[in-house]
C-alpha positions, 0 to 999 in steps of 0.5 A: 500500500505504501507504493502507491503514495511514493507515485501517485501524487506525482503521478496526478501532477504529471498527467494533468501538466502533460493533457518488474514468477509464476506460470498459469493454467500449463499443461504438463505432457509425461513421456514414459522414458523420460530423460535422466537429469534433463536441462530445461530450455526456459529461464526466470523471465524476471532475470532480464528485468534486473538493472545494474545501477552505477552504485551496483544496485540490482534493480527489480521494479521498486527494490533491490536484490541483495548481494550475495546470492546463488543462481541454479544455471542448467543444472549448477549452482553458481554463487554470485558476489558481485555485479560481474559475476552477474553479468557474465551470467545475463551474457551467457543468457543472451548469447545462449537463449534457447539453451539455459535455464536459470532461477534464483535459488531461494530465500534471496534477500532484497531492500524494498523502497523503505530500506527494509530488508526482506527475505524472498521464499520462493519465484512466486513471492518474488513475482508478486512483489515485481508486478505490484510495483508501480511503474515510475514512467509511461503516464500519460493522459491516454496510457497508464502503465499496468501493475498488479491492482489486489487487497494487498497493495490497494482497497481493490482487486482486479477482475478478470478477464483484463486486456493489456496493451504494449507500445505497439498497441499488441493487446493480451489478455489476463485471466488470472493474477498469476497470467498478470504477474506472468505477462508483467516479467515478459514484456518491458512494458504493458498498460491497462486497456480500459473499461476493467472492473475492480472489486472492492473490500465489500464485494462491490464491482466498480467499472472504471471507464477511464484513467482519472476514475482509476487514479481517482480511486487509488488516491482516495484508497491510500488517502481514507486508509491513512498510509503516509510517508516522509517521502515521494519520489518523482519517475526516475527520469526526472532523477530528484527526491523531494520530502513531502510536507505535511499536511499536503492537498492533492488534487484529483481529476475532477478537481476535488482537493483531498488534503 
């Protein structure tokens, strides 16, 4: 909950200046003579998500992956201690796609947005974490980038089916948060086709036709369910980080002050 005021009030002050896992519904085909120890051909698709920062941060969405920590690699664990030992996996990645597979080997530990530091079980916790991360560019009076919208970042969740669209207008569809969080670590960037329903706490459907009515109620959620913080940070574009006064007054689409 706490990143959706990170963004959100930045979020609304751009678009209106301007007018980073889990498999779904696989079948899995049993041969009779299946081969000993085979290598699979598929990675964690999260793995070309991560951005190496200058300070060597590992970037994934909203938080960092801590160092050290172990990758499997076709069927070999290989430990990773700094950001070259990193890199010279992601190259054997790239210049080997067809004929790797890698994950983490898990807990990992990463540092969320609040310098937390926190320990990751398993690819499902981590792609959750990934797709729930609001996405600091793209906004824009027509397009608003997607992220995982559930009762535990939000008052809402999404009901399916969800139509996603990417930069070239290719759409997809969702029919599950875990198709979602699955589409989210294959496509550099994705947004929300409108109109889509969310649920709220009380079982109540809203249709949301268009961007302000989404912003509108995610601002008022993070605003009625008391979550602040010292600090929001502008798109990374931008690069600067302001402290937040309080008291504050946002103000919506429909020119409603929430203070």
């Amino acid at each position: 909950m706490k990143h959706l005021l990170y963004y959100f009030s930045i979020i609304l002050i751009v678009s209106i200046s301007t007018t980073s896992c889990t498999k779904d519904d696989v079948t899995v085909t049993e041969t009779e003579d299946p081969i000993e120890n085979p290598i699979e051909t598929r990675h964690n698709d999260l793995m070309d998500d991560i951005q190496t920062r200058e300070d060597g941060t590992l970037d994934l969405g909203c938080f960092s992956i801590n160092l050290p920590f172990s990758l499997t690699v076709n069927n070999e664990i290989i430990e990773i201690e700094t950001v070259t030992d990193l890199d010279d996996v992601l190259l054997f990645l790239e210049t080997n796609p067809d004929s790797i597979y890698i994950d983490f080997v898990y807990p990992i530990s990463i540092l969320d947005q609040d310098g937390n530091t926190v320990t990751i079980q398993n690819g499902e916790e981590l792609g959750l974490l990934f797709a729930t991360c609001i996405p600091e560019n793209g906004y824009s009076e027509d397009q608003f980038p997607a992220f995982l919208i559930d009762m535990q970042s939000s008052c809402f969740s999404m009901i399916y089916p969800v139509t996603l669209s990417d930069l070239n207008g290719n759409e997809f569809v969702t029919v599950s948060d875990s198709s979602f969080i699955e589409l989210l670590s294959e496509q550099d960037l994705l947004f929300f086709n409108f109109p889509f329903s969310l649920l709220t706490e009380d079982q109540e459907t809203i249709a949301i036709e268009e961007i302000s009515e989404l912003i509108n109620l995610l601002v008022e959620c993070t605003v009625d369910q008391g979550f602040v913080s010292d600090s929001f940070y502008l798109p990374s574009d931008v690069g600067v980080c302001y402290d937040l006064q309080f008291p504050a007054t946002v103000i919506t689409f429909d020119d409603e002050e929430i203070v």
